[in-house]
Backbone as a chain_set.jsonl record, in Angstrom:
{"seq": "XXXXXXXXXXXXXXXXXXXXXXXXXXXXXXXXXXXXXXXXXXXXXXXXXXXXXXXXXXXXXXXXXXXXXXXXXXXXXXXXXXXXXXXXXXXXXXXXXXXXXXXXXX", "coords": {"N": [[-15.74, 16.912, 13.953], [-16.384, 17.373, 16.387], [-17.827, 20.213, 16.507], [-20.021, 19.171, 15.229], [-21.28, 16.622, 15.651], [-23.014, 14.772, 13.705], [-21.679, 14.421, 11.494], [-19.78, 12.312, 12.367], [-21.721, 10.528, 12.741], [-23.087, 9.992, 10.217], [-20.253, 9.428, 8.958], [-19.55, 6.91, 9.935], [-21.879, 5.537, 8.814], [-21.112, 5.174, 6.415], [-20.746, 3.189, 3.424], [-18.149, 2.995, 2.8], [-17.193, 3.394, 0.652], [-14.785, 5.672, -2.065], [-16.48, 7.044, -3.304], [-19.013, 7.265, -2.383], [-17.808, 8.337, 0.532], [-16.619, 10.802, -0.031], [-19.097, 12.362, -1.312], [-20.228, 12.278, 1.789], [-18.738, 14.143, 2.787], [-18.787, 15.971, 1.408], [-21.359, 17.388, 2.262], [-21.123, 18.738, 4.197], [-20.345, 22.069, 4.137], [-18.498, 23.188, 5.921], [-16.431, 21.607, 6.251], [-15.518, 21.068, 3.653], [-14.829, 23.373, 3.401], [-12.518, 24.199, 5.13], [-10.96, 22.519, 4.084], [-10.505, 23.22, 1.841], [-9.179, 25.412, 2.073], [-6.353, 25.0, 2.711], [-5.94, 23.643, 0.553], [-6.789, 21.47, -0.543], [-8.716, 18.867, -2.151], [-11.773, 17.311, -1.464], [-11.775, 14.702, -2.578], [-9.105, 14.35, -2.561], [-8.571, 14.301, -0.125], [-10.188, 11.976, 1.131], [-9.429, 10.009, -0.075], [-6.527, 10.168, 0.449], [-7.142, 9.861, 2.778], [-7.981, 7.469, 3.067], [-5.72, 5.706, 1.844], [-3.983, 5.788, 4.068], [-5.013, 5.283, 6.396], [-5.622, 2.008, 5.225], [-2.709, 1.544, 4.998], [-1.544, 2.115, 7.506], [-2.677, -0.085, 8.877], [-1.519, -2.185, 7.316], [0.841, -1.925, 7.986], [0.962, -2.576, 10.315], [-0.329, -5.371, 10.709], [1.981, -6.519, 9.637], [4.317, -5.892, 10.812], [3.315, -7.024, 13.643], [3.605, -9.851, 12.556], [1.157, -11.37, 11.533], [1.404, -11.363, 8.835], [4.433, -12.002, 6.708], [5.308, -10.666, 4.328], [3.749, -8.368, 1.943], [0.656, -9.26, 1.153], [-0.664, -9.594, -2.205], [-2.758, -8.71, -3.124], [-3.39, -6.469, -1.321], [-1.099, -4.903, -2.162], [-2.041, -3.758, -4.31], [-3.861, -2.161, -3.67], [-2.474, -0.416, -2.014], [0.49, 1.342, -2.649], [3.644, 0.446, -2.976], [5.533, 2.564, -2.231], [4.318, 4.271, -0.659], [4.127, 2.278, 1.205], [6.418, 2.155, 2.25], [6.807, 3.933, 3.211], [5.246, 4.518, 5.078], [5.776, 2.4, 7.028], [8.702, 3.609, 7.704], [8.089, 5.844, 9.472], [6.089, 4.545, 10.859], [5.538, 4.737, 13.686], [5.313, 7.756, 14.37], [3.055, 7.914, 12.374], [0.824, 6.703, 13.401], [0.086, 7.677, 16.175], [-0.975, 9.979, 14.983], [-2.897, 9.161, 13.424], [-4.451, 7.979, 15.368], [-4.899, 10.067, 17.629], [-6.271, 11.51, 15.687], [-8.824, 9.788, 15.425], [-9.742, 10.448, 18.019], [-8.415, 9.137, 20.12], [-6.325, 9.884, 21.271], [-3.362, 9.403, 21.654], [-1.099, 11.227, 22.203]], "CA": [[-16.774, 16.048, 14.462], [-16.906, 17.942, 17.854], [-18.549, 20.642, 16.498], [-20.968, 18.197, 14.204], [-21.627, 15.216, 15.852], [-23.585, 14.19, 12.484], [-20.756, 13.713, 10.887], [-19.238, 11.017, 12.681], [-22.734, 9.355, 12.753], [-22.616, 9.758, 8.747], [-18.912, 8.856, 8.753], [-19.93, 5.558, 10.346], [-23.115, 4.778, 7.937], [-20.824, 5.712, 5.028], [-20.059, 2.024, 2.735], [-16.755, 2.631, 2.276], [-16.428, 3.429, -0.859], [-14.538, 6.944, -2.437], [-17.185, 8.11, -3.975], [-19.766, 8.123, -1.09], [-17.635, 9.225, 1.686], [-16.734, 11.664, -0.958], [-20.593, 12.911, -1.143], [-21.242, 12.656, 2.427], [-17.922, 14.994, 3.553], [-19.289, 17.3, 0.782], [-22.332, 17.786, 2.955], [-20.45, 19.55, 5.505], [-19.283, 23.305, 4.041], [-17.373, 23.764, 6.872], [-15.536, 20.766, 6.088], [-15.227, 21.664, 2.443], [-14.002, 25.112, 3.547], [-11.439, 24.124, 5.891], [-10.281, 21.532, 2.938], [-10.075, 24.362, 0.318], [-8.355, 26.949, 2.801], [-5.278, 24.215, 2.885], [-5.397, 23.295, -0.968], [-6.838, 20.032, -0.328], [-10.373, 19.079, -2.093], [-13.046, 16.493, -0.972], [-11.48, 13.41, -2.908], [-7.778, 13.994, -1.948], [-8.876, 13.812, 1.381], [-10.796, 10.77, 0.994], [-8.253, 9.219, -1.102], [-5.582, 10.11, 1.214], [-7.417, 9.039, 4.477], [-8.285, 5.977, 3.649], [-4.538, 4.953, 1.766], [-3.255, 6.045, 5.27], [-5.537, 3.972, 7.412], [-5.159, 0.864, 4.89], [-1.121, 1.304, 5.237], [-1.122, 1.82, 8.874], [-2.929, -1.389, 9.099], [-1.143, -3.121, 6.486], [2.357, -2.308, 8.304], [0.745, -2.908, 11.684], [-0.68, -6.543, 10.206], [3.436, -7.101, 8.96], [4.817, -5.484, 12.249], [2.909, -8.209, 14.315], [4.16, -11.134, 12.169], [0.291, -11.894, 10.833], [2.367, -11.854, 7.626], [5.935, -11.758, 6.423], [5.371, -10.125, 3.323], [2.681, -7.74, 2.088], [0.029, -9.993, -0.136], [-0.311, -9.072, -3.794], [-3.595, -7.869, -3.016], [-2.649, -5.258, -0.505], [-0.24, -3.992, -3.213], [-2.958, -3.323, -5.582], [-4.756, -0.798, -2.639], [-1.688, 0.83, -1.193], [1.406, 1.381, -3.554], [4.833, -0.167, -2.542], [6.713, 3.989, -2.436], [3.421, 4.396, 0.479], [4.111, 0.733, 2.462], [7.553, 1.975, 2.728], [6.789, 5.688, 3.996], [4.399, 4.006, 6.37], [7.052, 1.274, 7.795], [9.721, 4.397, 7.973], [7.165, 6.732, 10.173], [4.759, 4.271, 11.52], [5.008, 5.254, 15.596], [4.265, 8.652, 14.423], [1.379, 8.179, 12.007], [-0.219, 5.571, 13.998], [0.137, 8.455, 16.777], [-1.352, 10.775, 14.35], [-3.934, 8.431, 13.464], [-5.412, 7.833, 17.073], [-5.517, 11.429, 17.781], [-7.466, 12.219, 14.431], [-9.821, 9.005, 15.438], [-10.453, 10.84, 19.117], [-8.138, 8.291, 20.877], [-5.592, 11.061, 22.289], [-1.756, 9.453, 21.04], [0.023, 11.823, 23.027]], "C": [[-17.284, 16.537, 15.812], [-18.027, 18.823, 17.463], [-19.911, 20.247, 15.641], [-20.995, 17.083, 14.567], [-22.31, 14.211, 14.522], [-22.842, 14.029, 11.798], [-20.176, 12.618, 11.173], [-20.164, 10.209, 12.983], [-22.932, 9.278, 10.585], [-21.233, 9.128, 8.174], [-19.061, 7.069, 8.843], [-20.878, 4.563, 9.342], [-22.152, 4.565, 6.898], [-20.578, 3.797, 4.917], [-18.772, 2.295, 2.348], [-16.248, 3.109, 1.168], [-15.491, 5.309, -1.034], [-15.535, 7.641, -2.434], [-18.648, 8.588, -3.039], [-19.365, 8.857, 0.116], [-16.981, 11.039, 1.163], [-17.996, 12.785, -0.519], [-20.789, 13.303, 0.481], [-19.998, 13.885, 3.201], [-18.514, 16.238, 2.411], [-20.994, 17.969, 1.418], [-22.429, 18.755, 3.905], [-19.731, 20.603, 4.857], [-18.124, 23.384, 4.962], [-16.284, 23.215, 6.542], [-14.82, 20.998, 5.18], [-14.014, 22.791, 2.902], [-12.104, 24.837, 4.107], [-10.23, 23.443, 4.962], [-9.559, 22.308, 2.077], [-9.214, 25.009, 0.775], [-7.059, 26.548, 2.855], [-4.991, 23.495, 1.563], [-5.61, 21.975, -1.302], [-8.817, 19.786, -1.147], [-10.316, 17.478, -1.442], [-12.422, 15.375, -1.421], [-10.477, 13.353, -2.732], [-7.751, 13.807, -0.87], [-8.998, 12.553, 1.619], [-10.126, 9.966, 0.623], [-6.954, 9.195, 0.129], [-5.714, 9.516, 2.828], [-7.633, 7.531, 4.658], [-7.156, 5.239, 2.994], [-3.884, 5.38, 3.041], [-3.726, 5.008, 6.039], [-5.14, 2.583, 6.909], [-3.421, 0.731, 4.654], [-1.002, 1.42, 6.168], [-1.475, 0.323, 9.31], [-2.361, -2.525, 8.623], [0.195, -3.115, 7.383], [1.956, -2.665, 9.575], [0.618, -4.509, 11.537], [1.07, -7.11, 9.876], [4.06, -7.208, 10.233], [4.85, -6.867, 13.175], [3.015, -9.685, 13.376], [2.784, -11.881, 11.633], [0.781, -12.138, 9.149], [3.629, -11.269, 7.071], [5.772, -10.86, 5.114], [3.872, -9.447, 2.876], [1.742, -9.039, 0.913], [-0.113, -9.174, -1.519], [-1.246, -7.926, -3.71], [-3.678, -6.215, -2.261], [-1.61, -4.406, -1.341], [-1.155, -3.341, -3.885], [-4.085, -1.858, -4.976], [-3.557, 0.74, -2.128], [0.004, 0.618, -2.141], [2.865, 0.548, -2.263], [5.533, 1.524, -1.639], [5.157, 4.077, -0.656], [3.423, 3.317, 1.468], [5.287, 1.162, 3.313], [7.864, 3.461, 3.751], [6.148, 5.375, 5.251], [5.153, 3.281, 7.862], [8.155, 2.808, 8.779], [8.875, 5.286, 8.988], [5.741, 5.794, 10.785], [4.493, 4.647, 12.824], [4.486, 6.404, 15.104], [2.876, 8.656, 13.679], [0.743, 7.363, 12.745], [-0.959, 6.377, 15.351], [-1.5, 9.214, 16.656], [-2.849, 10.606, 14.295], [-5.284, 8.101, 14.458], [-5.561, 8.763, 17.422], [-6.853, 12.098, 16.974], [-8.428, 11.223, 15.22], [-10.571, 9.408, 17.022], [-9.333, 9.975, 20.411], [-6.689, 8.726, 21.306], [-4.373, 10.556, 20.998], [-0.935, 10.42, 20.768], [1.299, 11.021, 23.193]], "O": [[-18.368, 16.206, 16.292], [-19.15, 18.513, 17.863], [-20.778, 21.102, 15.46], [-20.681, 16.277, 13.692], [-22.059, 13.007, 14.466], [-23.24, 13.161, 11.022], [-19.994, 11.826, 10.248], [-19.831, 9.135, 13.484], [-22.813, 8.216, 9.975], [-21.156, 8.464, 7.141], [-18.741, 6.238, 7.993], [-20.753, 3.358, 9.123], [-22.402, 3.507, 6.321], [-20.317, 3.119, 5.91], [-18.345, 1.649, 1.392], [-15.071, 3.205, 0.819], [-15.635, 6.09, -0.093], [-15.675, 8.676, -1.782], [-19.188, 9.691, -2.966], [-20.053, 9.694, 0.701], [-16.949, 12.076, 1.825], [-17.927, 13.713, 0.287], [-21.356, 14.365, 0.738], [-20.417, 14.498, 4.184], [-18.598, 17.402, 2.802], [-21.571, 18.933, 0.913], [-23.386, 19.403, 4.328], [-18.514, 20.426, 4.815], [-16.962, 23.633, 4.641], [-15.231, 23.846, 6.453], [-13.616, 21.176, 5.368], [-12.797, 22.894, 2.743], [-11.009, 25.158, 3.645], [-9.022, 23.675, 5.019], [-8.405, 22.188, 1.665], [-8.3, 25.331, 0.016], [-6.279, 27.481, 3.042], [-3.967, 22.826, 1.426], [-4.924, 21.338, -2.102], [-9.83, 20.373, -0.765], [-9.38, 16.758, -1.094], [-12.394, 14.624, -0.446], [-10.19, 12.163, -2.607], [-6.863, 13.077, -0.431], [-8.131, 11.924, 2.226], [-10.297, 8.879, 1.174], [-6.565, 8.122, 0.59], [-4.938, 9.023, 3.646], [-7.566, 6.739, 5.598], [-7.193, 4.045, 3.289], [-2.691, 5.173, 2.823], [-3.076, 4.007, 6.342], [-4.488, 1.857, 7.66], [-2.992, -0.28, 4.098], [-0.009, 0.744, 6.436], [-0.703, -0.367, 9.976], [-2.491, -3.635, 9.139], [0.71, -4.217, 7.571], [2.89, -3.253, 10.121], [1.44, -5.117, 12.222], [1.209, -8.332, 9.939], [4.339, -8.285, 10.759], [5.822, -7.579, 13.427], [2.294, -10.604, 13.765], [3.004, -13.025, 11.235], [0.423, -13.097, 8.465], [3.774, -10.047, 7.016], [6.704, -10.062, 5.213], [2.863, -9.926, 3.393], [2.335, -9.567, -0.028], [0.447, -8.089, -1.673], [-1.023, -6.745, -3.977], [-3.99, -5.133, -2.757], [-1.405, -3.227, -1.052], [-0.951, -2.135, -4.025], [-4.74, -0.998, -5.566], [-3.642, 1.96, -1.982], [0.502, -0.507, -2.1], [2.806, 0.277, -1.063], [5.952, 1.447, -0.484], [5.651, 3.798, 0.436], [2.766, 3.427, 2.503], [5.439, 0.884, 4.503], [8.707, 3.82, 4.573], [6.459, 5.888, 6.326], [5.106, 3.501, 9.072], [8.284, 2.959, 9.994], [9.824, 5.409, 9.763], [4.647, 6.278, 11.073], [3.336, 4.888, 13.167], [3.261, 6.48, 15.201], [1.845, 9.177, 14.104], [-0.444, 7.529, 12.463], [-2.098, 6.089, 15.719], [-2.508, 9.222, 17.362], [-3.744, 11.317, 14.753], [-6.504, 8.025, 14.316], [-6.728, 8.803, 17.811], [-7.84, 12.759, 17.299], [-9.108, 11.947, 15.947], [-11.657, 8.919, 17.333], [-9.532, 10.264, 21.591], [-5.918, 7.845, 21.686], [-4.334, 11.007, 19.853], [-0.262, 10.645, 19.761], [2.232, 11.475, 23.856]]}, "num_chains": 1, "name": "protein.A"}
């Protein structure tokens, strides 16, 4: 995004969904490239960035006592075997997380 500011103004427009933030990271070769060069395509990305963000939030939302148990619904987005990888490693991905988003977590 440093060297493409238009991406993180496309990142932002994107609705959410797979299949457009899908489309609009396939806009960006570079991005692509860098994806491919590590064995990763365009929808495992996508797929994987956003069950990361919705399990950091989901164990952060548990963490802080907004609820004791995950709701059903929240199961049906982020698997149980991924709530529990999240819980076991949350200081560092949450770390991880705020670095990728620009927000250092040093």
């Amino acid at each position: 995004q440093k060297k493409n500011p238009q991406l993180a103004k496309d990142s932002d427009d994107s609705d959410g969904s797979i299949d457009q933030t899908m489309r609009m990271l396939q806009k960006y070769p570079q991005a692509v490239a860098i994806l491919s060069k590590n064995g990763v395509t365009a929808r495992e990305y996508v797929v994987g960035s956003m069950t990361l963000t919705q399990g950091v939030i989901a164990v952060g939302f548990k963490k802080g006592g907004t609820y004791k148990e995950y709701p059903p619904d929240m199961l049906k987005i982020v698997s149980p075997a991924n709530l529990a990888f999240i819980e076991q490693h949350y200081d560092e991905l949450s770390k991880a997380r705020a670095a990728f988003n620009g927000g250092g977590g040093n």
